[in-house]
N, C-alpha and C positions, 0 to 999 in steps of 0.2 A: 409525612412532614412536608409543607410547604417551601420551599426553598425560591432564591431569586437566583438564576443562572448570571455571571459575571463572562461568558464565555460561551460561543457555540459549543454544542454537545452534541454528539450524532446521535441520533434515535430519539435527542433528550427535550430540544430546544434552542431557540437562540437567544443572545446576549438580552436583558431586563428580561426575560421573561420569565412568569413566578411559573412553576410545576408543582408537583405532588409527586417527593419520590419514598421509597422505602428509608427508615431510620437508619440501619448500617449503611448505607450507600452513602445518605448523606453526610455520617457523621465521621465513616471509616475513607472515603473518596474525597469529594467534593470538598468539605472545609476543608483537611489538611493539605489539599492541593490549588486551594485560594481560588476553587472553580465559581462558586457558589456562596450564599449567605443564606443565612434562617430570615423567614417571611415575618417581620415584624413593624411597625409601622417608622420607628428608629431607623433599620438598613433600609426601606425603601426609600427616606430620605435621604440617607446614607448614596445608596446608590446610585440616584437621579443626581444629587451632588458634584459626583466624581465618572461618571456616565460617561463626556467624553472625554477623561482620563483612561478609561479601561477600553475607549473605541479606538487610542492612537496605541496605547499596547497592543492591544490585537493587529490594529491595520500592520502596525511595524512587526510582530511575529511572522503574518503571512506573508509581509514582501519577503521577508527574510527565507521563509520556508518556498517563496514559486524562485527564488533566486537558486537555491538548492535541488531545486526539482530540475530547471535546465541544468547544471551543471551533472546532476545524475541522470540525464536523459540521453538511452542508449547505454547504460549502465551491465556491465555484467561480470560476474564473480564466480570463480571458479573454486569447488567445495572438493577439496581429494577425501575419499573416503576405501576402504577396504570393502569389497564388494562379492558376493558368490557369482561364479560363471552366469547363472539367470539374469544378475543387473541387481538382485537382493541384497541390501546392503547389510553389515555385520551390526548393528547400531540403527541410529538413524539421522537425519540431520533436523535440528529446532530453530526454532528462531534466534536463540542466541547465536549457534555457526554462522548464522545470515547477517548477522547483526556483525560480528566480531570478521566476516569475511566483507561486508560493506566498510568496515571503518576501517581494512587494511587498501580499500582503494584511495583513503584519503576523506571519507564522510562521516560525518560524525550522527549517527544516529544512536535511538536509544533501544533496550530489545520488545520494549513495548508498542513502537511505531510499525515495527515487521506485522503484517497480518495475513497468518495461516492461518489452517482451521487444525489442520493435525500437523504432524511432522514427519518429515517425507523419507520413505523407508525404502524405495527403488532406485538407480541412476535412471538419469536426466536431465534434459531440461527442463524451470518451470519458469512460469512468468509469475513474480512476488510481489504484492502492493506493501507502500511503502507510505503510512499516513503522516506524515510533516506537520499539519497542521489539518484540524477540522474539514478545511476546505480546500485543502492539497494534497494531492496523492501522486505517488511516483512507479512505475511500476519499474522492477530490475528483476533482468534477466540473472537467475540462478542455473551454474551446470554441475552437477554432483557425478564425479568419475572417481576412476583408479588411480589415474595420472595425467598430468597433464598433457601429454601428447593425446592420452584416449579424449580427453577433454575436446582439445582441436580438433579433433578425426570426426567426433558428435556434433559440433558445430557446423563445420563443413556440411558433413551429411546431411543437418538440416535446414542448411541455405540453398544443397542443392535441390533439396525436396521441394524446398519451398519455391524457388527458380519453376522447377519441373511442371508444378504446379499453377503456376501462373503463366505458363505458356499452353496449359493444357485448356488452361479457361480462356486466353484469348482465339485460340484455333476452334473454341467449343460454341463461342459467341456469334460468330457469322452465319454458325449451321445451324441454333437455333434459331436468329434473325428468318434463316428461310426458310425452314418450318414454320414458323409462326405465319409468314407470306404464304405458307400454300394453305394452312390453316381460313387465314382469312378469304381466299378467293375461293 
């Protein structure tokens, strides 16, 4: 089925542009989500019409969504879950936990904006993208513990890794530099 996209699409296309997608996609996604129109010679004039109507909804969705990306940037949520001594957790955490533990920071996301690929069955940290809008992404920091103190204690632990880390690569950087020098001569 031919369709005109109303809306950038990841993987899909961008805004006027007609595609070729599958029947249920189009007709079970796309129209009841006002993404898209059926390719007929009517909505393309239909579309060109009101063109830049649908360019200042969008432009004003995205300020609205990089306005929310700063205010979630540096973002991080803390997930208490019961857990075996390994770090195996009883359960596991989905996107909706992410979702419903971002919206107790004060954000208002949807569970469909969270994208993982599975649902995370270990404690930890992880870094979680967070799509706002086609062309904005947020990433937050997710930490899945026992409790909240164990929560802090993990974090610590890997600021100070990360600290240790980066002092290991500046001490590491001069003594390449002069390999490299006795390399060249």
């Amino acid at each position: 089925m031919e369709i005109i996209l109303l809306e950038r699409i990841e993987r899909l296309g961008q805004m006027g542009d007609v595609v070729n997608v599958k029947n249920g996609y189009a007709r079970n996604y796309l129209f009841p989500q006002h993404k898209a129109l059926r390719k007929t010679a009517d909505n393309l004039k239909l579309f060109e019409a009101k063109r830049k109507e649908y360019e200042a909804i969008n432009a004003k969705l995205k300020a609205e969504a990089e306005e929310l990306a700063k205010k979630m940037a540096n973002l991080s949520v803390t997930i208490i879950r019961q857990a075996a001594e390994t770090g195996q957790l009883y359960g596991s955490v989905t996107g909706r936990d992410i979702c419903d533990a971002i919206a107790e920071a004060g954000f208002k996301v949807e569970r469909r904006q969270i994208e993982i690929t599975s649902a995370f069955k270990v404690m930890g940290i992880f870094d979680v993208e967070v799509a706002l809008h086609p062309d904005v992404r947020q990433t937050v920091r997710v930490v899945i513990a026992r409790s909240e103190a164990e929560a802090k204690k993990v974090v610590e632990k890997k600021k100070a890794a990360a600290k240790k880390a980066k002092a290991e690569e500046k001490a590491e950087a001069p003594v390449a530099e002069k390999a490299e020098e006795a390399k060249a001569e």
